[in-house]
N, C-alpha and C positions, 0 to 999 in steps of 0.2 A: 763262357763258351757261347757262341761256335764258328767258327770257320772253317769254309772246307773248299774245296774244286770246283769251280763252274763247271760249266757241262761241256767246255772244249777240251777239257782235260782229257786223252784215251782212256778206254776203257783196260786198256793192261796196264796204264799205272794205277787209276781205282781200285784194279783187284789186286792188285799188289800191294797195294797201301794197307785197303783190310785185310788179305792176308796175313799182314805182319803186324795187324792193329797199332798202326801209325797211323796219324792223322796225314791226309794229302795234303801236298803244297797249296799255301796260301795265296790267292791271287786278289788282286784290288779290284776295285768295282769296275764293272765293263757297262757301259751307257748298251751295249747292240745284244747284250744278252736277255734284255725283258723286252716287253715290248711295249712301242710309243703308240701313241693316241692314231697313226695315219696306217698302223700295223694292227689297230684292234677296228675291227670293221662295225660291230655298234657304237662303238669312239667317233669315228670317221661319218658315219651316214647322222648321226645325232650331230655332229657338229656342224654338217653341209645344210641345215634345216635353214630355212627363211623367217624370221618372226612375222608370226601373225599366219602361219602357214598347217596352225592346227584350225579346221573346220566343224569341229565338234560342240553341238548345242545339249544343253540339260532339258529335258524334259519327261512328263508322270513327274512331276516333282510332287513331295508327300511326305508324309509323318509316318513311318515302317510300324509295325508293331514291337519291333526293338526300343523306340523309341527316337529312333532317327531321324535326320531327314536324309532322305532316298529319293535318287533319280537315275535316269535311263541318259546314258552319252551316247548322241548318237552323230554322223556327219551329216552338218548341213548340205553339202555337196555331195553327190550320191557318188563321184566318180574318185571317191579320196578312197586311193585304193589301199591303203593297210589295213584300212576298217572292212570288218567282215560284220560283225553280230554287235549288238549295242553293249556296251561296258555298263555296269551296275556303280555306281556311286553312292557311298555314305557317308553323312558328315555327324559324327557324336560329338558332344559337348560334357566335358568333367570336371568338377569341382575346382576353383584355383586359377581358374583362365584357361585352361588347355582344351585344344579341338585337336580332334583326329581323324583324319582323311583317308578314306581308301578305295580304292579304285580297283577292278577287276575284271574279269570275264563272266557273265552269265554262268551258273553252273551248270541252269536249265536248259542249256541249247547246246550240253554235251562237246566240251573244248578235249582236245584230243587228251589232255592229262590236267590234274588237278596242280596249278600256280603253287608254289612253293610259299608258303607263309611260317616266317620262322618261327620256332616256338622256344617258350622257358626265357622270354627275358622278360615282356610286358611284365608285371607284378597282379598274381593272382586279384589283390588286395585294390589295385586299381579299376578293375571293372565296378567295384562298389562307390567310387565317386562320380560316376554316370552320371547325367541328368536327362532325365529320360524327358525329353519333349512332348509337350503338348498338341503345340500349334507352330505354325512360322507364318508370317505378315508378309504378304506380295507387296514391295514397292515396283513403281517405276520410280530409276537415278535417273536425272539431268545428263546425258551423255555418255548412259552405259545400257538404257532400257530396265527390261522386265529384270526383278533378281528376287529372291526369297530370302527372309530375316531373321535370324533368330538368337535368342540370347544367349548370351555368354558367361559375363559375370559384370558386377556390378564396373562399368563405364567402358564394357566392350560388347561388341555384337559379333556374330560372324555370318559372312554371307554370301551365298550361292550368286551369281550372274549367271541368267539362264542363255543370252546369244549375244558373243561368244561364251561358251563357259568358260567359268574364271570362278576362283574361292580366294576370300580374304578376311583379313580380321579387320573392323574402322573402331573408333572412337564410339561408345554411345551417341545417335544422335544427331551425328555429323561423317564429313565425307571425308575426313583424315584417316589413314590407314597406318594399321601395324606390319602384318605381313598379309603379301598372297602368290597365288600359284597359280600361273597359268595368266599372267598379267599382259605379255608379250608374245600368248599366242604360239609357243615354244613346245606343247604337250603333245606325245607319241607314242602310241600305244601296238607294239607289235604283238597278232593275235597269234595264236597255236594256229596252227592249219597244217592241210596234207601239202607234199611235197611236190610242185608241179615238174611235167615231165622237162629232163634238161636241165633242171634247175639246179643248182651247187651249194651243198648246204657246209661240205668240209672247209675249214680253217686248217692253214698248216703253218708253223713258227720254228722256223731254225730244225730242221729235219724230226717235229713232233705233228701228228696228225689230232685234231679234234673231231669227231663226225658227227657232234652238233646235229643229232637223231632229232629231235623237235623244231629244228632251224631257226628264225630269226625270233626275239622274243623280250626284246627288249625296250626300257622305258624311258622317256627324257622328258622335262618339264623345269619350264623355269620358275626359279622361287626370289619374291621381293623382298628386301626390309626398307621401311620407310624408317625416317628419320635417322638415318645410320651415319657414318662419317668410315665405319669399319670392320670387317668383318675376321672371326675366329675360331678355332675349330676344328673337325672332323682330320681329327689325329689318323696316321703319325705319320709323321716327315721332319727331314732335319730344315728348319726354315724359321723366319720368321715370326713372330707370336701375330701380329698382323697379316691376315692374306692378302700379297698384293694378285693384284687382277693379273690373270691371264690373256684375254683377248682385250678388244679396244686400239682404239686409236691411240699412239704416242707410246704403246704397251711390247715390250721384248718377245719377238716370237719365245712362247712357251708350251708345252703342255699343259692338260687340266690337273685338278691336285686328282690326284690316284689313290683309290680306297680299294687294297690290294691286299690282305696279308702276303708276306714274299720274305721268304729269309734273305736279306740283303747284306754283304761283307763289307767290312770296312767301308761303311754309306758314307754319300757325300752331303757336305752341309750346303744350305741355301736352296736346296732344291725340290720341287714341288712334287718326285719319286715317293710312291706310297712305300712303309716300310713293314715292319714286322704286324700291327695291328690297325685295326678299323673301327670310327667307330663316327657314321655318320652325320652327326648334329651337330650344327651351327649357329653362331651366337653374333647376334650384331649390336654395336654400341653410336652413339651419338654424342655430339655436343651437348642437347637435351638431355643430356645422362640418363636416356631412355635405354633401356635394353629390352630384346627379344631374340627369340631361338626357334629353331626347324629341325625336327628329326625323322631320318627316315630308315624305319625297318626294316632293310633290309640287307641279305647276308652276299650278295652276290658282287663280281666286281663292279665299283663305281670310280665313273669319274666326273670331275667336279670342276666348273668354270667360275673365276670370279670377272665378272663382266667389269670392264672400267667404262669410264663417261665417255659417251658418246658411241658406246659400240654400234649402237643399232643405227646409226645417223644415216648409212650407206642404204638403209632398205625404205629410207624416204616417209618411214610411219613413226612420228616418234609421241611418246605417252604424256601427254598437258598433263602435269603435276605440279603445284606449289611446293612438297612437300622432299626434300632431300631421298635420296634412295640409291641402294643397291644392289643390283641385278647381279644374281647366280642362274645358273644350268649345271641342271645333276641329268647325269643321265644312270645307267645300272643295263646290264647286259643282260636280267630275267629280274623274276619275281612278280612283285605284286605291288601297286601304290599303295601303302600302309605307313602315315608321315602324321606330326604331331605339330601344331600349332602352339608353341609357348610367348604368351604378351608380357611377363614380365610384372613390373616394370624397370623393377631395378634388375642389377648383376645377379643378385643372392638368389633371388625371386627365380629366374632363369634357372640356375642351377637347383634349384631346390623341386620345380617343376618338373625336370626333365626326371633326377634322381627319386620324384616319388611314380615315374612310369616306369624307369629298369630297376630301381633301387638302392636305397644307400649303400655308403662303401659299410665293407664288414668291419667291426671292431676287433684291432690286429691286438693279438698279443703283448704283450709291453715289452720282453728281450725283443722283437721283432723291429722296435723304430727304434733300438739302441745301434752300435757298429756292427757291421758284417766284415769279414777276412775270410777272401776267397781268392782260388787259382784254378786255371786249367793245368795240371790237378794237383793236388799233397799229396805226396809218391805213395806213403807208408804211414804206418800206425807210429814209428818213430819221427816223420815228417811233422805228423798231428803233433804229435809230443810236446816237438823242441819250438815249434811254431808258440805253440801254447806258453808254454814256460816263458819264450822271450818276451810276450807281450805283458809277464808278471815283470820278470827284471827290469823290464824299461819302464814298469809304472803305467802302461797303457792300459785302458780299459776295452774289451769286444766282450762280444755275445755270443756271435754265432761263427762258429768253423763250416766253411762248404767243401765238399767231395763233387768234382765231377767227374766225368766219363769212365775216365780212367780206373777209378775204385770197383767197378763191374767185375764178370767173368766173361769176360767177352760180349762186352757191352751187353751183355741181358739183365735189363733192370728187375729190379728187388735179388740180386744177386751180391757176392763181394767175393774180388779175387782173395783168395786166401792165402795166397803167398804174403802179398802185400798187406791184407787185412784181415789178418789169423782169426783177432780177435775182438769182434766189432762193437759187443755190446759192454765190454771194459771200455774200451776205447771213447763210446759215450760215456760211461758213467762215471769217469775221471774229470770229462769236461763240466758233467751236471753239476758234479761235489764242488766247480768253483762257481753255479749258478748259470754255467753255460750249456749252451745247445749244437747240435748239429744239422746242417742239411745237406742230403745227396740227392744228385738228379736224379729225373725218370723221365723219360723222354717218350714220342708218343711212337716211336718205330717200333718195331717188335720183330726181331731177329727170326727169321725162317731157319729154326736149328732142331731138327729132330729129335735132341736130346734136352732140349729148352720145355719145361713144362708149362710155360704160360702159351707160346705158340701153338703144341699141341694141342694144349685146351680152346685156344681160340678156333685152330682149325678145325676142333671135331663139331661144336659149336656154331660155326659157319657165323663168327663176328668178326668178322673183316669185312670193310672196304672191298667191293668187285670190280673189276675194269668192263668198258664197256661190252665185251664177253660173257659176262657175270662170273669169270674166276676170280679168286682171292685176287686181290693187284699185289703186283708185287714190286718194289721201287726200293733204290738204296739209297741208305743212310748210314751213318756209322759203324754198325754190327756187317756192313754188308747188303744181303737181297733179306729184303724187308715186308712185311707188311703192317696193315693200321686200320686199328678199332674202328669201328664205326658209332660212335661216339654219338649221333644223333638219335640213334636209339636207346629209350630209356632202361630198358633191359640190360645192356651191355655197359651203360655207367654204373646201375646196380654192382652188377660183377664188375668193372675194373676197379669199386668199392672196396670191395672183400679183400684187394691184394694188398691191400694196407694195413691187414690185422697182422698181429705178433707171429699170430701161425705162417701166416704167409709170406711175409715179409721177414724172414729169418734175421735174425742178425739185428734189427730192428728194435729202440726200446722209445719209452712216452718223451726222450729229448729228442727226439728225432725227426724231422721235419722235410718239405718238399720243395724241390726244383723242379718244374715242368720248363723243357728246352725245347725247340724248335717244333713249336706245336703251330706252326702254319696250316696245313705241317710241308716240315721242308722233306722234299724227296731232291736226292744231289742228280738224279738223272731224268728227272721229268720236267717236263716245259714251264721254262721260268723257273727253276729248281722245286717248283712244288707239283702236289698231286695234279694229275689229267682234269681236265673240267669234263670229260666224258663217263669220268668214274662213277658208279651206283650204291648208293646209299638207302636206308629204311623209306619202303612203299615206293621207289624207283626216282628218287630226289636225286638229281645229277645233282656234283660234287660244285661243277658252275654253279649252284643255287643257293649254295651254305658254305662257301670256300671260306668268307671273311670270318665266319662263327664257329669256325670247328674247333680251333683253339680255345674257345669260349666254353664249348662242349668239355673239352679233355682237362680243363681248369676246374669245371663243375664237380666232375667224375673223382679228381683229386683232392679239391677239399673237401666234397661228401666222403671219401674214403678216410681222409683223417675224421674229421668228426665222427663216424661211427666206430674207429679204433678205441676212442677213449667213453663209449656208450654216450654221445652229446654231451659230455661234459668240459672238456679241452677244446679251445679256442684252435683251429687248423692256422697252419701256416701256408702258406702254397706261395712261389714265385712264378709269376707265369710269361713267356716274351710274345706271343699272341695273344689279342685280346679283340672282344667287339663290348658292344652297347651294353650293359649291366655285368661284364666282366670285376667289376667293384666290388663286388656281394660276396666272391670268393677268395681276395687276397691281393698280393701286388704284382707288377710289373716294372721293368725297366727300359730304357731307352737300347737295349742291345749292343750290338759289336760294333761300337763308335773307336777311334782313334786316339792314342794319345797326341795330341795337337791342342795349340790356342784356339783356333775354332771350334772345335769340336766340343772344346770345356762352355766356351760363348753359348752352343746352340745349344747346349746343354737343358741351359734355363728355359727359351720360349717352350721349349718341348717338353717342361716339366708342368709348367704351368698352361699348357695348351691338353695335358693329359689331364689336371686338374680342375680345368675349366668343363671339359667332358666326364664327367664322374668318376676319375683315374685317382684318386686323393693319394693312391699309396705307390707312389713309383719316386724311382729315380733311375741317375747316370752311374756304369760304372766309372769309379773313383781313377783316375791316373789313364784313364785309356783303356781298351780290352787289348788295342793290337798297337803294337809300337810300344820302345824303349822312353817315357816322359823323361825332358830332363828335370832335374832337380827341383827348379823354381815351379816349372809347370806341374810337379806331384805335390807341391807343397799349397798349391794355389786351389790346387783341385780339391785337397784336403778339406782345407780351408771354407771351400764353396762349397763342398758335399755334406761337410757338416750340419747345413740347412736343408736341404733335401729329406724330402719325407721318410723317401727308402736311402740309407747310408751304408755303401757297400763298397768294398774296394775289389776291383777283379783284372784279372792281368792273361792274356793268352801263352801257351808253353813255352811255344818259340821266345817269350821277350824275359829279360833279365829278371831272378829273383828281387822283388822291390817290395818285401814287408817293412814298415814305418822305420826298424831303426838300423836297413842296410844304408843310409844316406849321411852319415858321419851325425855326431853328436849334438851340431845346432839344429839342421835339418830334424833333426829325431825329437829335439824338444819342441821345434815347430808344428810339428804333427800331432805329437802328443798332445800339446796345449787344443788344437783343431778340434780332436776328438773329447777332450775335456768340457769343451763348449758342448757338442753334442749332448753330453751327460749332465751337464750344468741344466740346463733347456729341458729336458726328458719330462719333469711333472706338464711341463710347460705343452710343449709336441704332443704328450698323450692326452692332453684337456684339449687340443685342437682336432684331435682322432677322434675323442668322444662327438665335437662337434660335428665334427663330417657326418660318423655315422646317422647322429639324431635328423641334419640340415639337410648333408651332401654338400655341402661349401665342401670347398678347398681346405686342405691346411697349407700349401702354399698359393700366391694368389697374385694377380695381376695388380700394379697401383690401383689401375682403374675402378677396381671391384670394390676396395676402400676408397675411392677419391672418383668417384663417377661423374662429375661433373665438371673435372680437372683435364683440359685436353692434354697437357703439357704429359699425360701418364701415360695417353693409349698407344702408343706405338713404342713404350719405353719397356724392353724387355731384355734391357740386362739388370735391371733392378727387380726387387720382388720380396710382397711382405710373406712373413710366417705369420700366420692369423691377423689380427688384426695390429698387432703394436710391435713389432719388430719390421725393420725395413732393411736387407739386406743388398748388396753390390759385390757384385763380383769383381778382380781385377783378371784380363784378360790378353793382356800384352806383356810381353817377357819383357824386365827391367824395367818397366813402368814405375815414374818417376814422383804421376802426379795422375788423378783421375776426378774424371764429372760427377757429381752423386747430384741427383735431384730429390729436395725431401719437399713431399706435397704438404699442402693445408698453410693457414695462416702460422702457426705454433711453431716454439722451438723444441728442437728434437734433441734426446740426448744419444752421445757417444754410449756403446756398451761395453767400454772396456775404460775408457777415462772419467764419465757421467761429465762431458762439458756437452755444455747447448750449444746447438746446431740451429743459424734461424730458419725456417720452413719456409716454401712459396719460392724460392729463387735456385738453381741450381748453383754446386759448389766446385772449387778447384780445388780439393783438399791433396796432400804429402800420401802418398803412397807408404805404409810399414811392411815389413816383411811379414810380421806380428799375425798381421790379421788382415780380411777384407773389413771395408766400411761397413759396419752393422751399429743403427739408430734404435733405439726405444722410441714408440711414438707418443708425445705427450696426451696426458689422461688416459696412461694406460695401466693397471698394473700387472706385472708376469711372477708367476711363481718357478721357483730354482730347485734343484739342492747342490748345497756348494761341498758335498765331502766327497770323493771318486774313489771307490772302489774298485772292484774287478770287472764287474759284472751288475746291470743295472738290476738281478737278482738281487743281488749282495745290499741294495740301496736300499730295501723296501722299509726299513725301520729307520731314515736317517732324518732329521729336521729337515726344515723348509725356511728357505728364505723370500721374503716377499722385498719387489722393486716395485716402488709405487713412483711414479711418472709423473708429477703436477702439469698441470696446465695451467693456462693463464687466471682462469678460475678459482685456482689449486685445490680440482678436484682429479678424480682418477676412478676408473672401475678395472677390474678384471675378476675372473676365475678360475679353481681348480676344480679337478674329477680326478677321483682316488678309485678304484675298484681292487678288487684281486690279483689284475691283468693276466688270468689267463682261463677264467672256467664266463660260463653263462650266465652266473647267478648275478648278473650287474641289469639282467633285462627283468627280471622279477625284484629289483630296487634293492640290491644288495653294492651299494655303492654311495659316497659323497662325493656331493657336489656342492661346492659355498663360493657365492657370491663376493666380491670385496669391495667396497666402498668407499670412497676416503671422500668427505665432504665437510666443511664448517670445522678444521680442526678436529677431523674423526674420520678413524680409520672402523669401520665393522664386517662383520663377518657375518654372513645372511643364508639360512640352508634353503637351497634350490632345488632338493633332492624330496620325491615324495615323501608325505606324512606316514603312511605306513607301506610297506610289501610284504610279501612273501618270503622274502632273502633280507638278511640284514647284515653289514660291511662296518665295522670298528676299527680304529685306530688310534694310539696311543701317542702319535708321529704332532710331533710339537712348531713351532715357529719360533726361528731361534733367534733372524734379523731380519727387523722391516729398516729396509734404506730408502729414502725419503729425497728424491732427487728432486729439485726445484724449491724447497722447503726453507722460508726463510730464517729457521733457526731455533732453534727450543733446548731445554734442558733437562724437561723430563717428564713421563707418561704417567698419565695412570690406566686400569687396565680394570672395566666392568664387566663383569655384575660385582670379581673378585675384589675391586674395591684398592688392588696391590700397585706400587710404585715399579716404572721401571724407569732406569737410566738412560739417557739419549747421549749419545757422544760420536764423536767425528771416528770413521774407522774404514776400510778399507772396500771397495766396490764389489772386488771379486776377490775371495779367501788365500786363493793360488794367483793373482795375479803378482805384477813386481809394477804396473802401471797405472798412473793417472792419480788424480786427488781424491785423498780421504772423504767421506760424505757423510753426509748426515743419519743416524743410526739408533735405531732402539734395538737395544741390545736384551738377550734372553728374556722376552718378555711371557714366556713357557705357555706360553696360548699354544688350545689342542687344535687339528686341523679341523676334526667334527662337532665342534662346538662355538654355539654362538656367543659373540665378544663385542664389546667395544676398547676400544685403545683411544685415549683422549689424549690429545698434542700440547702441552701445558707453556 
């Protein structure tokens, strides 16, 4: 879900719609319903700027008692009139390479209201990597004058330019630079102030009024990366995994990218349209296979230019550099300068940086990365039933059945029609008994129904959202006339907490888990479908100010809610389609109401790994389309592809044909089948790359570049994409496609994962198209752990062997690893968990624990290793197995247990090695 009416729709078919709680007619995306960059007037006046047209010098430059360095922005030209009072500057320095910038108004000279600085995402835990300053060293640079210096981390500095101001990061030493801000003389800083007489501060968009009470107040500044070739990032949009520039010479009239949340319907691909989530920080990569990143806190709309070569040429000032670079401009329509400097140097590095300032993704559940089976909606408790049952008859494996809208009493969540769903807590506990789960949405509207006990409570309460009148606001959605939490106060996520317990949530049992929908949040009659930017929030925070984070907020509120259901011991699940900056920490997300189309399967990919590049590790696309009838080959491709997606969900909107895997005749049904079988095959595999996120913040899906950073042939390559580091996956994308490109990086040869032949690496391939499968390589010196027996339910697996693929390389060596836990309680963060290393070197295979020596929680397993296949391996007859001393047999035997293809391979067979015990296997 969701789609609903734009806002040209009358309002007597709206209330007729919910009247009769039908959903309203579906309409396609309208380009004149939101609004473009010449229609948002801090868009328009930030973009009409001159470079070199900021006049603002640093000075009192000083070491704070925070430990800062601190200075006073003030204009060198006294007649530069948006400057009223000097801005305060600080520049912190944290463990790791990262600097933090922020920029504000005096507090001391009384600005009409206090800057809007979001809270709850930085990480408490981060203020303790500070480096509290001493000193800073006054140079005069060669052609830039006076500037202050000060250390970073070993082989970077970062450093203030006192006229013009300017902050960047160099090289230790030298005058090569990482990033900086304010390079091009681009920074703008619009103050609070009183309202001069005459003056027009209202905005008005498609017959909505803004009155924009503090008037102009917003901030634009250009940011550089040196040594770049390309830049990525600051989700979401359907487009590609590279940002092409915006502005420039030889460059397509475009818009900036737009950092909006906005419920958008059936979005279009290629385009630079901000979509359901925001999450400002950008990552730039090089030939140098240098990489760095830029994030900036803040929750208000942005919008974002990628500069191409040569933009500035027309303004006659252009910047002597040896050093390659690319020019951005962020602008943001309020808030506060609060942006983070990450040097890298590699991909990992980057990412691993930014996620220890909002923080790691959470560690999901294990039925959670197995399959999802979902619809707008499953009628009936009979619907559940037969759904269920046919996924046993056909031999498919799922996890999770989802309930949307529909399942309500009149769309009031933690409610269930009980016509339809008499009896809700059998209803779970029939899917538990085969190891399975349930989720039902909750959505962040809140039905204005007198007879509704959550609204009541809200209204007597006075936790709602105000309009600029300070009455409840009231906006429709679904149920109708609506209102909505105010979420930024931590009082009222407290309470929307509590509506998750058994009491409250009636009907409700421990399988039962969460969908948060249209938490923009989307209102269907308010400008650009979502809340007024004039609306008031805790301590008088206009809605402008926290638009992009509220979603962030009501994501928080709901997996705090689940986790104190089960008194912190149960892992939450939460799916959430709004997200900002440390949204990670609470659950997943997907790419929303995209189409069934070939394109839309294509854009699929950059936008997965552009979520995962940004701390997003747990998302995916729905499976086959949300809106449109897929045909055949494109449900089966989807499958296919979705398989590898972090989050694997199948969802379909009401309007479009019943399409569970085996309404498609009997080959199509084994095709799918087999799709999903992969999924489950992979699972040990997927959740050792979860574990990784959580501990890194990597990806567990990932750009080539990220593994092959020094490989140009990768960075603009985003129909390809590894799962962690040894698997290299290819989508196919064109109907009837005959034959397709796969490029596999590195010198090595790669093997097929469904035949085990080698693949040479370094050259791109024309390989034969199957129906079978998309192209998926093992990467040499890799090894992945399986399990090859399929069950119901990746519950039903947890006692099943392991099979190990070891990957030789030209060395014929191989490493990889597994993480076992519980997969679903806590006890894995007090070392109630295994984690073993594998090794294969010199004719030996070992097993090495990587899991601390002792904890608090201790995780056992009896779960054996039943086949190591030995790909590349030039041939043996038989093992022995230490410390035991015991023989085992090697013989030629099949790759995958269920497959019907490709050549026999080289095998040791039951060699009953435990998962949590250390071994050698010697190759005889």
């Amino acid at each position: 879900m969701t789609s609903r009416s734009p806002a040209t729709i009358s309002l007597s078919l709206i209330v007729l719609a919910f009247l009769t709680y039908q959903a309203p007619p579906v309409f396609s995306w309208k380009k004149d319903e939101f609004r473009n960059c010449n229609q948002t007037p801090f868009c328009k006046r930030a973009r009409s700027r001159n470079p070199f047209s900021c006049s603002l010098i640093a000075n009192q430059v000083t070491i704070s008692d925070d430990g800062d360095l601190s200075a006073k922005l003030v204009p060198k030209n006294h007649d530069d009139h948006h400057q009223i009072n000097p801005l305060i500057l600080s520049l912190s320095i944290y463990q790791d390479g990262i600097v933090r910038l922020k920029i504000d108004e005096d507090p001391t000279l009384n600005p009409r209201k206090q800057r809007f600085q979001v809270p709850d995402v930085v990480l408490p835990q981060f203020e303790s990597k500070k480096l509290y300053l001493q000193r800073h060293s006054k140079e005069t640079i060669e052609g830039e004058g006076d500037a202050s210096v000060v250390y970073l981390s070993d082989g970077y500095e970062a450093v203030l330019r006192h006229d013009p101001f300017e902050v960047y990061v160099r090289y230790k030493g030298g005058n090569s630079r990482v990033l900086s801000l304010n390079s091009n003389g681009l920074f703008d800083f619009e103050q609070l102030r009183e309202k001069n007489e005459g003056e027009e501060w209202e905005e008005r968009f498609r017959g909505h009024t803004d009155t924009r009470p503090y008037g102009p107040q917003s901030i634009s500044f250009d940011v550089s990366f040196y040594d770049s070739d390309y830049v990525y990032g600051i989700p979401e949009r359907a487009t590609s995994f590279a940002l092409k520039p915006t502005r420039g010479p030889n460059v397509e009239e475009s818009e900036p990218y737009r950092l909006f949340n906005l419920d958008v319907f059936e979005y279009l691909h290629d385009s630079p349209f901000g979509l359901y989530g925001s999450i400002p920080f950008m990552i730039s990569h090089g030939k140098s296979g240098r990489t760095s990143g830029f994030f900036w806190l803040n929750a208000a709309e942005m919008q974002i230019d990628v500069l191409g070569d040569g933009w500035n040429a027309e303004s006659g000032i252009l910047l002597p550099s040896k050093q390659k670079r690319i020019d951005t401009f962020w602008m943001s329509e309020a808030g506060i300068v609060d942006t983070f400097f990450f040097v890298g140097p590699g991909p990992k590095d980057v990412v691993r940086q930014y996620t220890s300032v909002t923080g790691m993704p959470s560690m999901p559940p294990l039925f959670s990365i197995a399959y999802h089976q979902c619809r707008w909606n499953y009628r009936d408790e009979e619907d559940v039933e037969q759904v269920d049952s046919k996924f046993d008859e056909h031999d498919i494996p799922y996890d999770v059945l989802w309930l949307d809208i529909e399942h309500t009493d009149g769309k009031k969540y933690f409610t269930w029609d009980r016509l339809s769903f008499p009896h809700p807590e059998e209803m779970q506990r029939k899917l538990s008994a085969k190891g399975r789960h349930m989720v039902t949405i909750v959505d962040p509207h809140i039905k204005r129904d007198d007879s509704y006990w959550l609204h009541n409570e809200a209204t007597e309460k006075g936790y709602y959202v105000k309009d600029a009148t300070k009455r409840d606001y009231d906006g429709w959605c679904w149920p109708g006339s609506s209102s909505y939490l105010d979420m930024l106060n931590p009082e009222i996520r407290t309470w929307w907490g509590t509506k998750f317990s058994y009491e409250n949530y009636v009907g409700s049992t421990p399988s039962l888990y969460i969908w948060n929908d249209m938490n923009e949040p989307s209102v269907f009659n308010g400008p650009e479908v979502t809340m007024p930017r004039d609306a008031l929030h805790l301590d008088r925070v206009e809605h402008r100010e926290l638009h992009n984070a509220y979603g962030y907020y009501f994501h928080m509120a709901t997996s705090d809610g689940l986790l104190k259901r089960e008194n912190g011991k149960d892992r939450p699940f939460v799916l959430a389609r709004a997200f900002f900056a440390g949204s990670q920490r609470y659950g997943a997300v997907w790419t929303g109401d995209n189409t069934a189309e070939w394109e839309q399967l294509r854009v699929s990919v950059p936008m997965i790994l552009t979520l995962g590049l940004t701390g997003m590790s747990f998302s995916g696309a729905d499976v086959g389309g949300f809106f449109g009838n897929p045909d055949t080959e494109l449900l089966v491709r989807w499958y296919q592809l979705g398989a590898y997606y972090p989050f694997f969900r199948a969802h379909a909107h009401h309007d479009t044909k019943r399409r569970e895997p085996w309404l498609f005749g009997e080959r199509n049904t084994q095709l799918i089948r087999e799709a999903i079988h992969v999924r489950y095959m992979f699972l040990p595999y997927f959740y050792t790359l979860f574990r990784e996120a959580n501990t890194t913040g990597i990806p567990v899906v990932r750009p080539l570049w990220m593994e092959f950073p020094s490989d140009e042939s990768t960075f603009t390559n985003d129909e390809a994409f590894m799962v962690g580091n040894a698997l290299l996956v290819q989508g196919v994308y064109e109907e009837r496609a005959k034959h397709i490109s796969v490029y596999l990086p590195g010198k090595e040869s790669w093997y097929d994962i469904r035949t085990g032949a080698r693949v040479k690496g370094g050259v791109t391939h024309k390989l034969e198209v199957s129906e079978e499968s998309v192209p998926a390589f093992q990467r040499p010196g890799t090894i992945i752990p399986r399990r090859d027996r399929f069950r119901r339910s990746s519950t039903q697996m947890v006692n099943d062997p392991y099979t190990l693929v070891v990957a030789l390389n030209s060395s014929q060596a191989a490493e990889g690893q597994l993480y076992v836990d519980d997969g679903k309680s806590f006890d894995f963060l007090e070392g109630a968990f295994i984690h073993r290393r594998f090794v294969f070197s010199n004719g030996q295979l070992k097993s090495i624990n990587m899991a601390p020596a002792a904890g608090k929680s201790r995780f056992s397993s009896e779960c054996i290793i039943e086949r190591i296949i030995l790909l590349g391996h030039g041939g043996s007859k038989s093992a022995v197995i230490e410390p035991a001393n015991q023989k085992a047999e090697i013989e030629l035997g099949p790759l995958q247990l269920q497959g019907r293809h490709g050549r026999t391979v080289l095998t040791v067979r039951n060699p009953g090695v435990r998962i949590s015990d250390d071994w050698t296997i010697k190759i005889l």
